[in-house]
C-alpha positions in Angstrom: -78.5 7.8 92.9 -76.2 7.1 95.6 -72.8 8.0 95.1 -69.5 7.4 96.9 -66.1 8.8 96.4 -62.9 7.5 98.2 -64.3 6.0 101.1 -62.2 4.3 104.0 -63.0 2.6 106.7 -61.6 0.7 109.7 -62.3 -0.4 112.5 -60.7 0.1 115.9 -57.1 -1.8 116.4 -57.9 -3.6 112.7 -54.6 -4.5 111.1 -56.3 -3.3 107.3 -59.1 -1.1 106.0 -62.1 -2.6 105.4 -62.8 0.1 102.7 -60.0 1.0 101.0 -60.3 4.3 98.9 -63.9 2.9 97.5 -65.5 4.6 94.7 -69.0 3.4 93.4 -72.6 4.7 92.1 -75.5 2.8 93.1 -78.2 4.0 90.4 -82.1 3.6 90.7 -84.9 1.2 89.6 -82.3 -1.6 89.6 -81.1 -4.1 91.4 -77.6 -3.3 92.7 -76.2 -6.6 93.1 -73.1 -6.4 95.5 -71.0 -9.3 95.8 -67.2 -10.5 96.4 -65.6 -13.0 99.4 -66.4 -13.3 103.2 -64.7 -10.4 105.0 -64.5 -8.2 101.9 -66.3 -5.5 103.1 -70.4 -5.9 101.8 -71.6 -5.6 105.7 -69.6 -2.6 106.3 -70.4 -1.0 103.7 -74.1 -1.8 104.2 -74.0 -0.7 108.3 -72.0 3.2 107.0 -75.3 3.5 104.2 -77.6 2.6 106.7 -76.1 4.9 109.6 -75.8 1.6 111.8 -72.0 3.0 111.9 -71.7 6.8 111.7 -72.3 7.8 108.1 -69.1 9.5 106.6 -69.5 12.7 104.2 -67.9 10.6 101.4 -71.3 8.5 101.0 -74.2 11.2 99.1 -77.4 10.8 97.8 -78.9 8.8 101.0 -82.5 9.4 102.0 -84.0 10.0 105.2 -83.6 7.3 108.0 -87.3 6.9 107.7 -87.3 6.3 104.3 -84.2 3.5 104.9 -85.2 -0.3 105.1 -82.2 -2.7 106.4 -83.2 -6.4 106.1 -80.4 -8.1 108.3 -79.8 -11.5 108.7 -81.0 -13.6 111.3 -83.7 -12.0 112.7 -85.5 -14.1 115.7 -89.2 -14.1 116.4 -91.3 -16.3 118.6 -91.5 -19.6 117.1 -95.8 -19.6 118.0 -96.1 -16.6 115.8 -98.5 -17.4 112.8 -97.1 -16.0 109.6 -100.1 -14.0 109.2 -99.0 -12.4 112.6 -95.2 -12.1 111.6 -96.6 -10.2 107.9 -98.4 -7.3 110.0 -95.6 -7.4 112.5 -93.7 -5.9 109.2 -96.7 -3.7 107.7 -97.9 -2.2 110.6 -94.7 -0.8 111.5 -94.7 0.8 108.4 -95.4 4.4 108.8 -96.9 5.1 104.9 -98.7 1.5 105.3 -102.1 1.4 103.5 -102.5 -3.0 103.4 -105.4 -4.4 106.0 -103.7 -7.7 107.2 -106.4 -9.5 108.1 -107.2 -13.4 108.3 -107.1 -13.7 104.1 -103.8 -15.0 103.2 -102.4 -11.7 101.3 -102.0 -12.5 97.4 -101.5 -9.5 94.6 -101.0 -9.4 90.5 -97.2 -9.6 91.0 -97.0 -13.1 92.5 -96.6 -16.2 90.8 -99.3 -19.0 91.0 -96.4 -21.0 92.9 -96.1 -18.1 95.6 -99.5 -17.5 95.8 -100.2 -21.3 97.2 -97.1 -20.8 99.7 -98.7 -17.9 101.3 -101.8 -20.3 101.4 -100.6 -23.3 102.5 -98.2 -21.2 105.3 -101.2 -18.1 106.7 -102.0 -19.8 109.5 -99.0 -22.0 110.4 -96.6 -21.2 113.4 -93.5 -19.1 112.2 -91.5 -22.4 113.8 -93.3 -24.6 111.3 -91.9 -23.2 108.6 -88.5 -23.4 106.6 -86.2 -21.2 106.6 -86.8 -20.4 103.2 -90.5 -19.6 103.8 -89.6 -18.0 106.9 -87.8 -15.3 104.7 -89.8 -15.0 101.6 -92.7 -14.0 103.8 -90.2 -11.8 105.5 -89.1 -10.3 102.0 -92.9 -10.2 100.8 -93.8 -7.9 103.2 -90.5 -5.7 103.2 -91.3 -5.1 99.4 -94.5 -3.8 100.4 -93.3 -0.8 102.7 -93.0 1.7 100.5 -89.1 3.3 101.2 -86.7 4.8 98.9 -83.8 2.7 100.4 -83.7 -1.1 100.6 -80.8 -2.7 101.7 -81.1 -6.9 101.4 -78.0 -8.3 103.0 -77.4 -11.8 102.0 -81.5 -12.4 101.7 -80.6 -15.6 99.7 -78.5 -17.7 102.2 -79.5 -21.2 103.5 -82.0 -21.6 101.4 -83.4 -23.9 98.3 -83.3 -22.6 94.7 -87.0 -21.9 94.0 -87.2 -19.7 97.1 -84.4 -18.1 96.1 -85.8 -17.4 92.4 -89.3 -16.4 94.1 -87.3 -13.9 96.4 -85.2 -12.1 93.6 -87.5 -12.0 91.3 -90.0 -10.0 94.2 -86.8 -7.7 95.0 -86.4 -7.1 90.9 -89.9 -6.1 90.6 -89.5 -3.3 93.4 -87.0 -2.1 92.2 -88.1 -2.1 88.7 -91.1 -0.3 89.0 -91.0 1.8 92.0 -88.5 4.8 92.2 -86.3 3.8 94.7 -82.6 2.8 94.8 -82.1 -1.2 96.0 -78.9 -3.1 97.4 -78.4 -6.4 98.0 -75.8 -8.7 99.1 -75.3 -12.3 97.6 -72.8 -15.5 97.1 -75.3 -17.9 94.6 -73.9 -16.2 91.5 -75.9 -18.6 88.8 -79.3 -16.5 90.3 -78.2 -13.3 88.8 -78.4 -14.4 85.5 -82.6 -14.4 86.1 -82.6 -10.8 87.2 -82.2 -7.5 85.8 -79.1 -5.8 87.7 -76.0 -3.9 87.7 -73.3 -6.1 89.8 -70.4 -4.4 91.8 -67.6 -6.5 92.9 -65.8 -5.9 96.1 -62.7 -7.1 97.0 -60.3 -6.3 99.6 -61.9 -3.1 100.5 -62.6 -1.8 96.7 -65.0 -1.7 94.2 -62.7 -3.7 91.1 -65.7 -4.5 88.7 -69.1 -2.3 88.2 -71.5 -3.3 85.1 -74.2 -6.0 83.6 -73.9 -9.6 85.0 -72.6 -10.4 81.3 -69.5 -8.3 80.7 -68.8 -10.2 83.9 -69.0 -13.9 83.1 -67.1 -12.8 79.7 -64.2 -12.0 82.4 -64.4 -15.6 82.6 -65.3 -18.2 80.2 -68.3 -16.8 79.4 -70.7 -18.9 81.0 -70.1 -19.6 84.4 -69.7 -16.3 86.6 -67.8 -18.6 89.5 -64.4 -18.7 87.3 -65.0 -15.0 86.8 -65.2 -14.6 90.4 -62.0 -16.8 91.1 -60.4 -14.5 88.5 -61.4 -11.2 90.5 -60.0 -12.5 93.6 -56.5 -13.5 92.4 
């Protein structure tokens, strides 16, 4: 479990904190769902776990960096890279990697018949072909296969059309489910959670102000759409 106790953060000649006096627990074999405005703080708090800023003594319980994977946004690659070629550019810079990547189109037991034709139809295309949404579910495919005991997702769902996004959570709920490992992720479509096992934490102006199951939060609302329950953390 990763566990943080009064945490503050700012960053040189910032007006406010970004992390205000934070307290959360990130437990295992879930899916820590973190979520809360633009500018509340998900990112930094993401770069001080992941040592991308200098880790502080307040955050405990964080692996070795070797055993860290941070999945950032944007990430460019040559547009005439075949996907094939992007999936091993992920597994065989994975230091406990035991997949072959070869000319097959990788499939296993844990994907859906719907995935299973996507990574068909896209092995041999040009990484430029492909949406964006394809783009990062083979991105996120392959990331759930290095075997880590960190993943930090930040924002994995954004831009993209609903069945990629149900494809993608569900594949981040599985490893986290059945693997020992502790996993983060970052995310604004709210309605998705309700399709995954999770623990959410919302942040807001620096704090954690809500930790618990996705439906103790929507209750803080009307009870069925977690947006009013959202507007309600924020006022």
């Amino acid at each position: 479990m990763i566990k943080i106790e009064d945490l503050s953060f700012s960053y040189p000649k910032a007006s406010r904190k970004n992390l205000d006096h934070l307290h959360v627990e990130f437990p295992e074999q879930t899916v820590n769902m973190i979520i809360g405005k633009n500018g509340s703080g998900k990112t930094t708090l993401f770069d001080l776990i992941a040592n991308v800023i200098k880790r502080p003594p307040e955050i405990q319980g964080i692996p070795d960096e070797k055993e860290i994977i941070y999945q950032l946004q944007g990430l460019l690659f040559p547009l005439t890279l075949k996907a094939k070629d992007l999936f091993r550019f992920f597994l065989y810079s994975d230091h406990s990697n035991r997949i072959e990547v070869n000319n097959e189109p990788y499939v296993d037991e844990a994907m859906s018949p719907a995935e299973v034709d996507l990574v068909q139809r896209v092995w041999n295309m040009e990484f430029g072909q492909l949406s964006v949404g394809e783009r990062r579910y083979l991105c996120i495919l392959a990331i759930t296969l290095m075997q880590r005991k960190l993943y930090i997702f930040d924002e994995p769902l954004a831009g993209i059309d609903p069945e990629m996004r149900y494809h993608i959570l569900k594949r981040i709920e599985k490893l986290a489910l059945h693997n020992e490992c502790t996993v983060l992720v970052s995310n604004h479509h709210l309605q998705d959670i309700a399709n995954i096992q999770c623990v959410l934490h919302f942040i807001h102006q620096g704090k954690i102000t809500f930790s618990g199951s996705y439906d103790t939060f929507i209750e803080m609302g009307d009870g069925v759409n977690p947006d009013l329950a959202f507007l309600k953390q924020v006022k």
